[in-house]
GUKOLRO-563280 format. One record per residue (C-alpha): x, z, y. Coordinates in Angstrom, 3 decimals, always signed. Example, Ala and Ser with C-alpha at 12.3 -4.5 7.8 and 13.67 -1.06 7.14 Angstrom:
<atoms>
ATOM          X          Z          Y
ATOM    +12.300     +7.800     -4.500
ATOM    +13.670     +7.140     -1.060
</atoms>
This chain:
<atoms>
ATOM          X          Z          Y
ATOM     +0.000     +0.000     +0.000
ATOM     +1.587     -1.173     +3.368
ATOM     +1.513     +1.012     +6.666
ATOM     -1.076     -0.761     +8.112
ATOM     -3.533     +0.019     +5.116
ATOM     -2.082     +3.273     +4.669
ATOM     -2.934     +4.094     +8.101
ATOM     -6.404     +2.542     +7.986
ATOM     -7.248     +4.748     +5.125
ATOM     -5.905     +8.232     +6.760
ATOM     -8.157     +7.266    +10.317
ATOM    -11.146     +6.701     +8.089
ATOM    -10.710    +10.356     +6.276
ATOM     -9.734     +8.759     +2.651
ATOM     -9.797     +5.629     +1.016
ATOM    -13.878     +6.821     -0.491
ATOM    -14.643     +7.011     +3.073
ATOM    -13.736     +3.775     +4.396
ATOM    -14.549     +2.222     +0.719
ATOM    -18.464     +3.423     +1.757
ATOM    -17.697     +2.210     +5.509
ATOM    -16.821     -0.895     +4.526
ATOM    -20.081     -0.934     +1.626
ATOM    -17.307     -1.719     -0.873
ATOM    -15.959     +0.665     -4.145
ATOM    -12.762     +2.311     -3.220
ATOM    -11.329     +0.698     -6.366
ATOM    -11.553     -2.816     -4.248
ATOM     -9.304     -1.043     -1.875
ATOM     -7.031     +0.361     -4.289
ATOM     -6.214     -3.547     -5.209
ATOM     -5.183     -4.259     -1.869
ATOM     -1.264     -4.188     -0.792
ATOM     -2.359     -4.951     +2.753
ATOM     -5.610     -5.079     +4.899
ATOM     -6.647     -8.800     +3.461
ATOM     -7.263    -11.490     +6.907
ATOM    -11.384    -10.961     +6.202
ATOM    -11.639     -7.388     +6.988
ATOM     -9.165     -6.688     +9.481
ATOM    -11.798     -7.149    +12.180
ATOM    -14.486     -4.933    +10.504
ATOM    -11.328     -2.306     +9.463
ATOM    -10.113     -2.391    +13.269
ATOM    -13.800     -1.709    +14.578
ATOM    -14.222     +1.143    +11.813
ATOM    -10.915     +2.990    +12.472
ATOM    -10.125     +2.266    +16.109
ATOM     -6.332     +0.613    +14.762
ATOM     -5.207     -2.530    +16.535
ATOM     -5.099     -5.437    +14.625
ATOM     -1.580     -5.669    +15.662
ATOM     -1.005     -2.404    +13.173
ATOM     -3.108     -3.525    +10.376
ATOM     -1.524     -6.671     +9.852
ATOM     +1.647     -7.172    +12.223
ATOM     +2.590    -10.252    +10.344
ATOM     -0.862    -11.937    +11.679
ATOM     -1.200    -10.682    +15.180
ATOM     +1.536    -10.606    +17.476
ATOM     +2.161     -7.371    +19.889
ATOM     +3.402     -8.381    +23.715
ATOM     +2.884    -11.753    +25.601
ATOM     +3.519    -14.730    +23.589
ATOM     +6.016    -17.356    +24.433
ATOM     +4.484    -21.066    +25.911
ATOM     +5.547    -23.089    +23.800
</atoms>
């Protein structure tokens, strides 16, 4: 379980908690590595953790460079 996830689960008060926030069995979650792209939006809305945190290899933190 990644950082992200880890710290998605502690916010939520356990990985049954946000299993039944998300309407998912925690043993969905407990196949995860990382937050999968689908449910970083609902997880981020549940939990209050940035995107950016959840899945730093999919969301940037700081401005972005033109290109």
């Amino acid at each position: 379980m990644d950082e992200g996830l880890k710290a998605a689960v502690d916010a939520a008060g356990g990985l049954r908690a946000l299993a039944r926030l998300l309407g998912i069995t925690h043993q969905s979650i407990l196949q995860w590595d990382k937050v999968p792209a689908d449910r970083i939006v609902d997880i981020e809305n549940i939990t209050g953790i940035a995107r950016e945190r959840l899945r730093p290899d999919l969301y940037r933190v700081g401005p972005v460079s033109p290109p």
